[in-house]
C-alpha positions in Angstrom: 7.3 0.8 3.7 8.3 -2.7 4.4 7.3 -4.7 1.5 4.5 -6.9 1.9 3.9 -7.8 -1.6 5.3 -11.0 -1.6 4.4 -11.2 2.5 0.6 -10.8 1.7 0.1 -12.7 -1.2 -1.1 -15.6 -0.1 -3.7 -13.4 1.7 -5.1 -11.4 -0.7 -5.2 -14.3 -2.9 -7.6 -16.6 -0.2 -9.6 -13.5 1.4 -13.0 -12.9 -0.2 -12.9 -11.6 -4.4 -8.6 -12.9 -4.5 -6.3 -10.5 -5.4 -7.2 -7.4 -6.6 -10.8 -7.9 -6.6 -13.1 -5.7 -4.5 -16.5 -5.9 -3.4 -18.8 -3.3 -4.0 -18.5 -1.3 -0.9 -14.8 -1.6 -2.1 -15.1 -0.2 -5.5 -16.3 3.7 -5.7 -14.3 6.7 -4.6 -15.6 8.5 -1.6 -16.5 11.9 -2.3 -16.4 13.9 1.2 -13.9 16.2 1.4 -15.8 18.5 4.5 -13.3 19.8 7.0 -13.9 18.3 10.7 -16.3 20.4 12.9 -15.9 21.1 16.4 -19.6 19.4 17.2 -18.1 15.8 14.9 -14.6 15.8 16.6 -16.7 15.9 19.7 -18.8 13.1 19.5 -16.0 10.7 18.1 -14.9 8.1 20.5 -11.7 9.0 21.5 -8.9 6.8 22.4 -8.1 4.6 25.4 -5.6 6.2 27.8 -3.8 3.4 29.2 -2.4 2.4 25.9 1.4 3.7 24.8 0.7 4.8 21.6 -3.6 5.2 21.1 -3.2 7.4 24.1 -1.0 9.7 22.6 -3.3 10.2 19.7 -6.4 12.3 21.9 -5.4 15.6 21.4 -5.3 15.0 17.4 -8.4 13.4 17.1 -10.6 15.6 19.5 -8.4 19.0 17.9 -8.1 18.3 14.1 -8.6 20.8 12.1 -7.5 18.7 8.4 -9.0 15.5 8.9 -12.2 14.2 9.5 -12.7 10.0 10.9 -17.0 9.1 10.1 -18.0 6.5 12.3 -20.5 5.0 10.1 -18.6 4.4 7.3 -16.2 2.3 10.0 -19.4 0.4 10.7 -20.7 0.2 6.8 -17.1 -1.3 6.0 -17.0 -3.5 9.0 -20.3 -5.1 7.7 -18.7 -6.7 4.9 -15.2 -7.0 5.5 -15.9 -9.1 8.9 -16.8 -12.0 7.0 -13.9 -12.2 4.7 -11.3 -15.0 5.1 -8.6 -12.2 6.8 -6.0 -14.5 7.3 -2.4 -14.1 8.9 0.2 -14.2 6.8 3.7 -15.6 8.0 6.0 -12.7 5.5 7.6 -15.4 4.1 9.8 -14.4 0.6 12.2 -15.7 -2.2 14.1 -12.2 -1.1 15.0 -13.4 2.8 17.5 -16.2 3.7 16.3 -19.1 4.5 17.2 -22.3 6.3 18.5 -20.1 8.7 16.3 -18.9 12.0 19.0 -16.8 12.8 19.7 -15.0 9.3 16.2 -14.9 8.8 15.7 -12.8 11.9 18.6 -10.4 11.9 17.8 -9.7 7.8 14.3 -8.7 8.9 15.7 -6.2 11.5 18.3 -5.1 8.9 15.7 -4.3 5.9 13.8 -2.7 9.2 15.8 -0.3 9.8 15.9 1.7 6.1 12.5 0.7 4.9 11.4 4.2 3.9 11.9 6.3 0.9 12.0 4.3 -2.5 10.8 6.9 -4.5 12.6 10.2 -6.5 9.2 13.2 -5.2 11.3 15.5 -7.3 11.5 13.1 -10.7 8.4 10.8 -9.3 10.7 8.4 -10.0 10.5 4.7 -8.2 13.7 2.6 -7.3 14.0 -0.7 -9.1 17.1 -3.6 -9.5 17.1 -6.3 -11.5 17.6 -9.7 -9.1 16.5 -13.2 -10.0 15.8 -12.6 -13.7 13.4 -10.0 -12.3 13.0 -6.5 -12.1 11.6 -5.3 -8.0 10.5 -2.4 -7.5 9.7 0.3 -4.5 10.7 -1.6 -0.9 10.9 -4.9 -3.0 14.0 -3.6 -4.7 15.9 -2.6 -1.3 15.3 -6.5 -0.2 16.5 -8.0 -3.9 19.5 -5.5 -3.3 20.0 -6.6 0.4 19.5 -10.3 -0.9 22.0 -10.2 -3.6 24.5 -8.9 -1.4 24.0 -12.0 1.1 24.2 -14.5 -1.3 27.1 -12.4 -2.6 29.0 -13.2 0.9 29.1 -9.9 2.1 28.5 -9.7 6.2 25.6 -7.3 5.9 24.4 -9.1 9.3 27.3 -8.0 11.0 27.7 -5.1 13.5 31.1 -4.5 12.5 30.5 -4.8 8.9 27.7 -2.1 9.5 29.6 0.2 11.5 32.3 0.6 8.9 30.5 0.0 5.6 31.4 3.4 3.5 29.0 5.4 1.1 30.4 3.9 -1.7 29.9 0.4 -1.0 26.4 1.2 0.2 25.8 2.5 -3.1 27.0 -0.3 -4.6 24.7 -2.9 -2.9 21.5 -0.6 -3.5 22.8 -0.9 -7.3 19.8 0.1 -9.2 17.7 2.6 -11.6 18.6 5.2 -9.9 20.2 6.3 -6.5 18.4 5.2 -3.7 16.7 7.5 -2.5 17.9 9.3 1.0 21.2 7.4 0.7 23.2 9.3 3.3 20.4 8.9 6.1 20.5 4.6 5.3 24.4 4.8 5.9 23.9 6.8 9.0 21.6 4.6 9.9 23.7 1.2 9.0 26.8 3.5 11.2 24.4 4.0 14.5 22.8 0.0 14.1 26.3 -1.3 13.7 27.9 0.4 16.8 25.1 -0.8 18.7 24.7 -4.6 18.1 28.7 -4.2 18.1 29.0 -2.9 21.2 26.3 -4.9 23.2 25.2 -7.9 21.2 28.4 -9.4 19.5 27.5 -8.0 16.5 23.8 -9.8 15.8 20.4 -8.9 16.2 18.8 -12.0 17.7 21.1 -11.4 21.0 19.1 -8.3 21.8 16.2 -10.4 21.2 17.2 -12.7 23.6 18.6 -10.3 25.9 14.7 -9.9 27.2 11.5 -11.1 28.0 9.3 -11.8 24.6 6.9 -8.3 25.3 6.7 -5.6 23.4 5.7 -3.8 26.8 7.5 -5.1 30.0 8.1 -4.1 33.2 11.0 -1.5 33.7 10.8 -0.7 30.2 12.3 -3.9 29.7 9.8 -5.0 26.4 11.0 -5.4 23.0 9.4 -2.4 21.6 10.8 -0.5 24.6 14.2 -1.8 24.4 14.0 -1.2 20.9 13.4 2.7 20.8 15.8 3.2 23.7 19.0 1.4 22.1 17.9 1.8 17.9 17.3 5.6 17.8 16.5 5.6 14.1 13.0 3.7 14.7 11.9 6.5 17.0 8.7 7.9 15.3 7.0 10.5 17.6 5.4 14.6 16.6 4.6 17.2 18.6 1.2 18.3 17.5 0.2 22.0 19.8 2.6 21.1 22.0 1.5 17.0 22.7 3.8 14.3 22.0 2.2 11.8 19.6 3.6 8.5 19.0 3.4 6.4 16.1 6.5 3.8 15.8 5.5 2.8 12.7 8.8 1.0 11.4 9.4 -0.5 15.2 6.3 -2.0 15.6 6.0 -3.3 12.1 9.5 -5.2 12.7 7.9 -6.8 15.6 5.1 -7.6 13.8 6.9 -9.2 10.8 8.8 -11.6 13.2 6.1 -13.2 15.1 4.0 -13.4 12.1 7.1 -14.9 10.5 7.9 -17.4 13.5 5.3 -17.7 16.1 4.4 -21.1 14.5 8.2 -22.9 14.7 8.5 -21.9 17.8 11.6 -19.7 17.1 10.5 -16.2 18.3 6.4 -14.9 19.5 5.6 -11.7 21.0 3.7 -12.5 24.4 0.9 -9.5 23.4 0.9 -9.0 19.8 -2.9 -7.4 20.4 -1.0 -4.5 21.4 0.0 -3.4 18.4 -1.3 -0.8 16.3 -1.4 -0.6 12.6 1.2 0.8 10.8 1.0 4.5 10.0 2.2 4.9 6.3 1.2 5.9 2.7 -1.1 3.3 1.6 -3.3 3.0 4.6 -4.0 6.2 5.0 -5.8 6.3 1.1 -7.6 3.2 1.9 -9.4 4.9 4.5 -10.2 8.0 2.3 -12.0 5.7 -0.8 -13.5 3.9 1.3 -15.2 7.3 3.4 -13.7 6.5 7.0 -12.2 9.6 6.7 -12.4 12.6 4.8 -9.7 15.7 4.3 -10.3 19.5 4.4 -10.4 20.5 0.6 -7.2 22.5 1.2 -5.3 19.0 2.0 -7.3 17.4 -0.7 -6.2 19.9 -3.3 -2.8 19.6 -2.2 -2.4 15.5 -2.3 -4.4 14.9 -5.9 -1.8 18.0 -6.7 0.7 15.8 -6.0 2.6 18.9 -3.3 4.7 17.6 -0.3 3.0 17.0 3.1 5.9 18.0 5.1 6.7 15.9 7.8 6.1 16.7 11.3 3.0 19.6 9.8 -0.3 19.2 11.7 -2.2 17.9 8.1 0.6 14.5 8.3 0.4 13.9 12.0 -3.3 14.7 11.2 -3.7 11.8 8.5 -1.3 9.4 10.7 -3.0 9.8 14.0 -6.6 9.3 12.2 -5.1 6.1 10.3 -4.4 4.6 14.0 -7.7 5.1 15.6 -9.6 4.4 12.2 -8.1 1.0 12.5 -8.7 0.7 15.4 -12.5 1.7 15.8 -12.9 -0.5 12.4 -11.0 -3.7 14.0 -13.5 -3.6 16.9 -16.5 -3.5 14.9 -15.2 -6.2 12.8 -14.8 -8.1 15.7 -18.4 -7.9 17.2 -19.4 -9.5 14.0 -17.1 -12.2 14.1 -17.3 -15.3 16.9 -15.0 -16.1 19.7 -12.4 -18.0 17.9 -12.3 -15.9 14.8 -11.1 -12.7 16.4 -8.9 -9.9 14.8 -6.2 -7.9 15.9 -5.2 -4.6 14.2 -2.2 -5.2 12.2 -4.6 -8.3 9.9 -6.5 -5.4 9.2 -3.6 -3.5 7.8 -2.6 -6.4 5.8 -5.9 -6.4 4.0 -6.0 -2.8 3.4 -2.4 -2.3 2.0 -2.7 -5.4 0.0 -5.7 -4.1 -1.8 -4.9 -0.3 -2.2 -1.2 -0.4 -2.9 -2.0 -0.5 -6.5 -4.6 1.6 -6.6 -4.6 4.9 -9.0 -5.7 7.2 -6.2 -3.1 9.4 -4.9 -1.5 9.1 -1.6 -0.2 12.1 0.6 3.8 12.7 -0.2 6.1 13.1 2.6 9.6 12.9 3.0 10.9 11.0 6.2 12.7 8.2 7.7 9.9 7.2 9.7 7.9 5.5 7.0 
């Protein structure tokens, strides 16, 4: 997951109850752990068709067999949480360049494309490197490591420098507690991102996002997010669930998310229709949703995440807990904004910054997969 510690502070710190402090509805556990029914999966609102990615998600939400989404616990939340302060934030951090629009851009887009897997399963183990006088840990430390090597001089901005860079200077630059995790899939990554901006961009990021209209979703395919998926293979996040391709695009959208958060007030870069956006499919989300009774699990999956046992990625329980993650945001972002007047309207991904701002801490286990997609 990108980290949004640093991004989100500033929210969590002005929304209602400040950092760390919940309200009531907030506090207690859900207990529900009922397996969906055929009669509740039918009488859930299902997803609009005309949108990219909610459309995909249909056949999950009207066939789940794992995971159960109860619409009046989306309304029960949404009666409190509507009149917090929910405020954007603008991801600004002491561990991206600054000063420079440019930089700052093409570093985002760089931490993008390896912001999953900071943690050992095997050993439970989390990544951490000292940077500042400070020890980071989780995604944090893969931006202190990434920052360090900037201000060290190296070109990690460069195609050329991306397309080359071996293992063992990798591993030197993610210097840390232990290995990063999933190594070999970041350098493959760095190899395939390199070529590309090499090849087509002279060698930087912002060119691509210059080389097209300011969409996500454009004519001819021509958006951002499309462009994106076609030419950056690596931030493709789709699952075939009984035979349906269900798309996700966690890491892609969140990218274009953090930029116009990050810029759409200097003027430098803003998405055209950052309302369609989705939330962002991860591990922290997902819990949020569970304590607070939005959804539930079958006891079976239950068992098996307080167990702590591996989801495996791409099984129907993960695309299962992904897909009702989306729509649960969703359903819960439109009932916040019937509550809320004209000019204080909400669009999914402010929701997500609440939500992973005040469960990334929590206790409660979180299902543990092991993927490049988040």
């Amino acid at each position: 997951m990108l980290d949004r510690r640093h991004f989100i502070a500033a929210l969590a710190a002005s929304a209602v109850g400040g950092r760390g402090t919940k309200g009531a509805a907030d506090q207690a556990p859900a207990t529900q752990t009922a397996p969906p029914g055929a009669a509740a999966a039918a009488a859930l609102p299902l997803p609009p068709a005309d949108h990219p990615i909610l459309g995909s998600l249909t056949p999950v939400i009207a066939g789940a067999r794992h995971v159960r989404l109860h619409p009046e616990q989306v309304e029960q939340t949404a009666g409190w949480m509507a009149y917090e302060g929910l405020p954007w934030p603008d991801f600004r951090s002491p561990l991206y360049p600054e000063g420079n629009d440019a930089d700052t851009l093409d570093y985002i887009f760089l931490t993008a494309t390896i912001n999953f897997a900071f943690t050992d399963f095997e050993r439970r183990v989390m990544f951490q490197t000292e940077y500042g006088g400070a020890v980071h840990s989780d995604s944090e430390a893969m931006d202190a490591c990434l920052k360090r090597a900037y201000d060290q001089g190296l070109p990690i901005l460069e195609g050329r420098y991306l397309a080359a860079i071996t293992r063992a200077e990798l591993d030197r630059i993610f210097a840390g507690n232990i290995t990063i995790p999933m190594l070999d899939q970041r350098l493959e990554i760095f190899h395939q991102v390199g070529r590309r901006l090499e090849q087509d961009y002279g060698g930087r990021f912002h060119r691509f996002v210059a080389a097209g209209p300011p969409r996500l979703y454009a004519a001819g395919g021509q958006g951002l997010l499309e462009r994106l998926l076609d030419q950056f293979p690596s931030f493709r996040d789709t699952s075939d669930y009984r035979g349906h391709r269900v798309l996700f695009q966690k890491r892609a959208q969140l990218l274009w998310w953090n930029l116009h958060a990050r810029f759409r007030s200097t003027g430098f870069f803003a998405l055209a229709d950052p309302e369609r956006l989705t939330i962002f499919a991860d591990y922290i989300v997902p819990v949020a949703f569970r304590l607070l009774g939005i959804t539930s699990y079958s006891d079976a999956l239950e068992q098996a995440i307080n167990r702590g046992r591996i989801i495996p990625a791409q099984s129907e329980e993960e695309i299962e807990i992904r897909a009702f993650t989306l729509w649960a945001a969703e359903l819960l972002t439109q009932a916040i904004n019937r509550r809320r007047p004209a000019d204080r309207q909400l669009i999914s991904p402010v929701v997500d910054g609440r939500l992973w701002t005040h469960y990334h801490t929590t206790h409660w286990p979180h299902h543990l997969t092991v993927t490049t997609a988040y």
